[in-house]
N, C-alpha and C positions, 0 to 999 in steps of 0.2 A: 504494500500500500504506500503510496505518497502521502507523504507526510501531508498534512493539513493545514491551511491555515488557520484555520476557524474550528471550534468542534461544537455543535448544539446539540444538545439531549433535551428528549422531551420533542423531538424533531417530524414526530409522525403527530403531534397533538396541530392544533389550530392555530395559533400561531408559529410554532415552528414549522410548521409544511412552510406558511407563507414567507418564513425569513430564508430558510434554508434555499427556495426557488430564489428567493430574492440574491440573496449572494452570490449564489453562480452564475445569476445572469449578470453581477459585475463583475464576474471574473476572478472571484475568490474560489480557492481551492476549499473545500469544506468536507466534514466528515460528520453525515445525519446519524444520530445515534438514538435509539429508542429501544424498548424492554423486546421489541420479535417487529416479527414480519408482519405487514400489514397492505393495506391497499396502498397507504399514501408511499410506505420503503419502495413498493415494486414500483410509483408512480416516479420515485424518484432516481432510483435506479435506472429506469429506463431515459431521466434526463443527463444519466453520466453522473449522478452523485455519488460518491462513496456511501455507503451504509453497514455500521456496524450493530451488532446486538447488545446490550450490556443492561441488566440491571442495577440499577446505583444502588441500592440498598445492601449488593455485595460487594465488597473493597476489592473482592481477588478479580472481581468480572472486567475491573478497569485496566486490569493487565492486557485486555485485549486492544486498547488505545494505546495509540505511537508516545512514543517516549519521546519523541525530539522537538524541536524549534517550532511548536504552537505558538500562533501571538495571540490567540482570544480564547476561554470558556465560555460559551452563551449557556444557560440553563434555566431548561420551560418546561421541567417534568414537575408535575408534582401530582396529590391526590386532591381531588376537592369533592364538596358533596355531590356531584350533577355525574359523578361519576359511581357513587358508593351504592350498594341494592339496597341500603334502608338507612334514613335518618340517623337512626340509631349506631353506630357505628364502632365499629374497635378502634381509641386512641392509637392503640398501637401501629396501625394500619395508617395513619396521618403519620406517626411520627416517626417509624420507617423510611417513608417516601421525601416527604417535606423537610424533616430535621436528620436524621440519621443521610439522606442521601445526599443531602446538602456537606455533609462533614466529611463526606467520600469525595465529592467533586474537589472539596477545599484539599484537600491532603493528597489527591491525583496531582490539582494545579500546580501545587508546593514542590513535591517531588519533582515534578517534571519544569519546574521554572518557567510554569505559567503564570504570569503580573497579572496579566488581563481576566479579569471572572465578570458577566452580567448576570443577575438572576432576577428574577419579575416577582411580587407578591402583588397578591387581592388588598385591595383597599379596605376588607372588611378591618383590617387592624385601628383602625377609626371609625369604626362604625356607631359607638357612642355619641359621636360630635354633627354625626349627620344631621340632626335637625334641629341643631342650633340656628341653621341658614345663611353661617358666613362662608367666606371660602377655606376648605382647610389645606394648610400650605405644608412642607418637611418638615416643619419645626415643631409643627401641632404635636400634642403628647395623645401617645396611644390610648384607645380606648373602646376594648375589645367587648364583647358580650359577652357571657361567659353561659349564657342560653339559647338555645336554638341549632340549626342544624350546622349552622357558621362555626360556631366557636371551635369546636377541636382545631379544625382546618387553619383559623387564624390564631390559635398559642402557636400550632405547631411551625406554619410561617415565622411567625415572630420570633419564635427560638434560632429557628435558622438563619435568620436577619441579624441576632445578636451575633453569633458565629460569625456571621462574614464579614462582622466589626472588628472581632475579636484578632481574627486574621489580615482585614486592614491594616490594626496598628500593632499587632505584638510580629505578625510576618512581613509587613510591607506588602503588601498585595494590594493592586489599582483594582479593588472590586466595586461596581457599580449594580446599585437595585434600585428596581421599577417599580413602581407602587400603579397599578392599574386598576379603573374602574370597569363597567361593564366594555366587552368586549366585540365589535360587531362585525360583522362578513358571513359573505356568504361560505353555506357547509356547515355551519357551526350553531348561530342564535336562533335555530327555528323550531326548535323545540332540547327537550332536556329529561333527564329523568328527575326523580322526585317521591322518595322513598320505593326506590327498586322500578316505579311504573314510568310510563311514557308521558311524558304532557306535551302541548306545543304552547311556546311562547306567545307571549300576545305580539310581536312581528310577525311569528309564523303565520298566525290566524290574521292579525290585520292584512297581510300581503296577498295571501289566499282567500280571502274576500272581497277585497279590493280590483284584481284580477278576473274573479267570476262576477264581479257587480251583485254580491249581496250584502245583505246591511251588515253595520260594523257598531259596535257594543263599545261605549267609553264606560266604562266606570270610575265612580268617583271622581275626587277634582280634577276636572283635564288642565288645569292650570300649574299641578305637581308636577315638577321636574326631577331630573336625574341628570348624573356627567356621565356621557357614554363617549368612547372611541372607535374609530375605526381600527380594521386590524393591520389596513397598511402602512397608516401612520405610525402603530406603535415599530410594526418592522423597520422605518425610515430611521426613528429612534433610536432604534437599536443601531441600526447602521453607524450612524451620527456618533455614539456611544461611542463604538469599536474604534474608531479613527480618533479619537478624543485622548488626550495627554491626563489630565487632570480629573477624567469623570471620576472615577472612584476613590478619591482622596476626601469628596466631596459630600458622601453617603447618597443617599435617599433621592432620587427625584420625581414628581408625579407629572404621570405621561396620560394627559388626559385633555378634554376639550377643553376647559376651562368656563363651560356655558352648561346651563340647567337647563335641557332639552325636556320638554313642557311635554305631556301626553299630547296635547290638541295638535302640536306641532307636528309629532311623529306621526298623526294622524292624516293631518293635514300633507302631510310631505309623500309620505304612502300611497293617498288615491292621487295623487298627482304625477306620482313616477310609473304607480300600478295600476289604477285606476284603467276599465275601459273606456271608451270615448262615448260609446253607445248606450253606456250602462253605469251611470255616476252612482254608487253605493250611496245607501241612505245611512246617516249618523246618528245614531239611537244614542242618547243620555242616559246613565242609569247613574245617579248622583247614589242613590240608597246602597250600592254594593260599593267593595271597597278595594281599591288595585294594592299592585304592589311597588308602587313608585317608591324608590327608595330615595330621600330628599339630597343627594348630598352635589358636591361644588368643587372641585379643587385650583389651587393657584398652581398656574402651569410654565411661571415668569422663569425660576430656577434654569429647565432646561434649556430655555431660550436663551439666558446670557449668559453659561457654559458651553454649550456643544450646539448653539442656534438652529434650536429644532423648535419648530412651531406647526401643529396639526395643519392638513390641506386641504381636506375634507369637510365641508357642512355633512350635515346629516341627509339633505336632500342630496347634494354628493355620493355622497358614499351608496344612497341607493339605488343612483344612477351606474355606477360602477358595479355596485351587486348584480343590478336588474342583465348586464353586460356578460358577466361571468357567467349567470345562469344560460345566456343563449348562445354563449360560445359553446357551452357545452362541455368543454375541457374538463373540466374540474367537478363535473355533475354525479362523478363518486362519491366526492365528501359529505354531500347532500347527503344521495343514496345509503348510504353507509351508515349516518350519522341517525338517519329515520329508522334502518334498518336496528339497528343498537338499540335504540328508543323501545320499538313493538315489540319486540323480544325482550324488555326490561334489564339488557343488558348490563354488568359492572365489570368494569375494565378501571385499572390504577390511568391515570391520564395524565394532561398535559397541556399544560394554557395555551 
C-alpha cells in the first residue's frame, strides 16, 4: 500500500463517504478506513480509494495502518443513538467506540508521529444552554443532560474530547475538534431509527409530500428554529482544517450555520425546490401537537478568523444540491441502503 496522506475512519458513515470522495478529487492520497465492507468501501474502491478494515476499539487492529509519513488523522467513527436497536442502551457500547476508540486513534497518531488529528462531536455537549436563545460560542461551558436517549452518547464524546486535550498539551499534538449541529445531505437525514424501529424524519416526509402534492402537517410553533449544516460544508471545513498550521492548538471550533432555520422556513424552502408546479401542497397548522425543534444557535466567527471557512450553503441551497444528487443518481445507494437499514430496524456501530 502507499502510504497515505490523509487517513479517515469512520469513512463509510455520512460524512466520511462525503470527505473521503472529496479529497481524492483534490488529489490527496487517502486511506478510507471503517469496521468491514460495505456498499459505500466497494463504492469507493471502485473510485481508486485505498480501503482498509480496522476496528478502533482494538489497539492490535491498527497494526494494519502504514506506519510512515501520514500528515493528517480525520476521525468520524463513532456510536450515537440513531444507530443503537433500543434507547436503552449499554454505556459500555458508547464508550468502547467514542472514548476507548478515540485513545486508540491518539496513541496510533503518537506512535506513528502523526501532529495532525481532526475529530467531530455532537453539539448535544450543550444541550442544556439551548434554550437560553443566545448564541452559544467555544467558550460556552458544557452542559450535558444527563437524561434521555442523548446522554450516554455525549459523556462519552466528552470524555474523548478531554483526551485529545490531554494529548494537545502533555504530547504536543495539533488536534482539532468539530462541534457539529444537525447534519444534512442527501443518503442520510431522511429518516433514522428510534428505539430499534424505522421513522422518517420530518424532511423525509416534508420532501415526499411536497413532491407528490399532498398536504404537509406543521406542528407546533413554525416560528422555532434550529442550527443545521450542510454536509458539504462541514467536509470544506474539514479541508480548510487539514491545510491549517495552528487549528489545533486552538481547541474547539463550531462548524455550523450560525442562523436558527425556522420550521416555516424549511417548509417554505421544500415546496419551493420540491414542490410540483401542478400541484402546490396544502399547509395544514396543527399548533396543538408539538415538534421537535431543538432551539439552539451557534457563533460560527472562530472558524472564520482561523482557517476562513464560512458555510456556502443556504438551506434552500443545499436542497437545491440534494434535489441534484438524487437525479444524478450516482449516489442513490446511500438512500437505498440507508431506508433499507431503517425497515429492517437495523443496529450497526456508525459514523457521522
Amino acid at each position: 500500500m502507499t502510504t497515505p496522506s490523509i487517513i479517515v475512519t469512520g469513512a463509510c458513515g455520512f460524512v466520511g463517504f462525503y470527505l473521503v470522495r472529496q479529497l481524492h478529487q483534490a488529489g490527496y492520497s487517502v486511506l478510507a478506513v471503517d469496521k468491514g465492507l460495505t456498499d459505500e468501501a466497494r463504492y469507493l474502491a471502485k473510485s481508486g480509494i485505498a480501503f482498509a478494515a480496522v476496528d478502533i476499539t482494538k489497539e492490535e487492529e491498527f497494526d494494519r495502518l502504514p506506519k510512515g509519513s501520514v500528515s493528517a488523522f480525520v476521525n468520524l467513527a463513532c456510536v450515537q443513538p440513531a444507530n443503537m436497536p433500543t434507547d436503552e442502551s449499554d454505556p459500555a457500547v458508547y464508550v468502547s467506540v467514542n472514548t476507548l476508540g478515540i485513545a486508540n486513534i491518539l496513541k496510533y497518531c503518537r506512535k506513528s508521529n502523526i501532529k495532525k488529528m481532526l475529530h467531530t462531536i455532537s453539539h448535544r455537549n450543550v444541550q442544556g444552554l439551548w434554550e437560553r436563545g443566545e448564541k452559544i460560542t467555544e467558550e460556552s461551558p458544557r452542559a450535558i443532560k444527563y437524561t434521555g436517549k442523548f446522554s450516554l452518547f455525549s459523556i462519552s464524546e466528552s470524555a474523548a474530547a478531554d483526551i485529545i486535550e490531554y494529548y494537545n498539551q502533555q504530547h504536543g499534538m495539533n488536534c482539532v475538534i468539530f462541534r457539529l449541529p444537525s447534519v444534512y445531505g442527501f443518503g442520510h437525514h431522511e429518516s433514522f431509527l428510534a428505539n430499534g424501529k424505522g421513522v422518517k424524519t420530518g424532511l423525509g416526509v416534508f420532501i415526499e409530500n411536497a413532491a407528490a402534492g399532498k398536504p404537509i402537517e406543521v406542528w407546533g410553533d413554525p416560528s422555532r428554529g434550529r442550527d443545521v449544516i450542510y454536509v458539504k460544508d462541514v467536509v470544506a471545513a474539514i479541508m480548510l482544517a487539514i491545510k491549517s498550521e495552528n487549528a489545533g492548538v486552538l481547541g474547539t471550533f463550531n462548524i455550523a450555520s450560525g442562523v436558527a432555520l425556522s420550521l416555516q422556513e424549511q417548509v417554505d424552502s421544500i415546496v419551493k425546490v420540491f414542490g410540483r408546479k401542478d400541484a402546490t401542497p396544502q399547509i395544514i397548522y396543527k399548533p396543538e401537537k408539538q415538534n421537535s425543534i431543538d432551539p439552539c444557535v451557534y457563533d460560527i466567527s472562530k472558524a472564520g478568523k482561523v482557517f476562513g471557512w464560512q458555510p456556502q450553503y443556504s438551506f434552500e441551497n443545499m436542497l437545491v444540491d440534494y434535489k441534484a444528487e438524487m437525479e444524478r443518481g450516482e449516489l442513490n445507494f446511500l438512500l437505498d441502503r440507508k431506508l433499507r437499514m431503517v425497515a429492517e430496524g437495523a443496529s450497526k456501530m456508525g459514523s457521522h
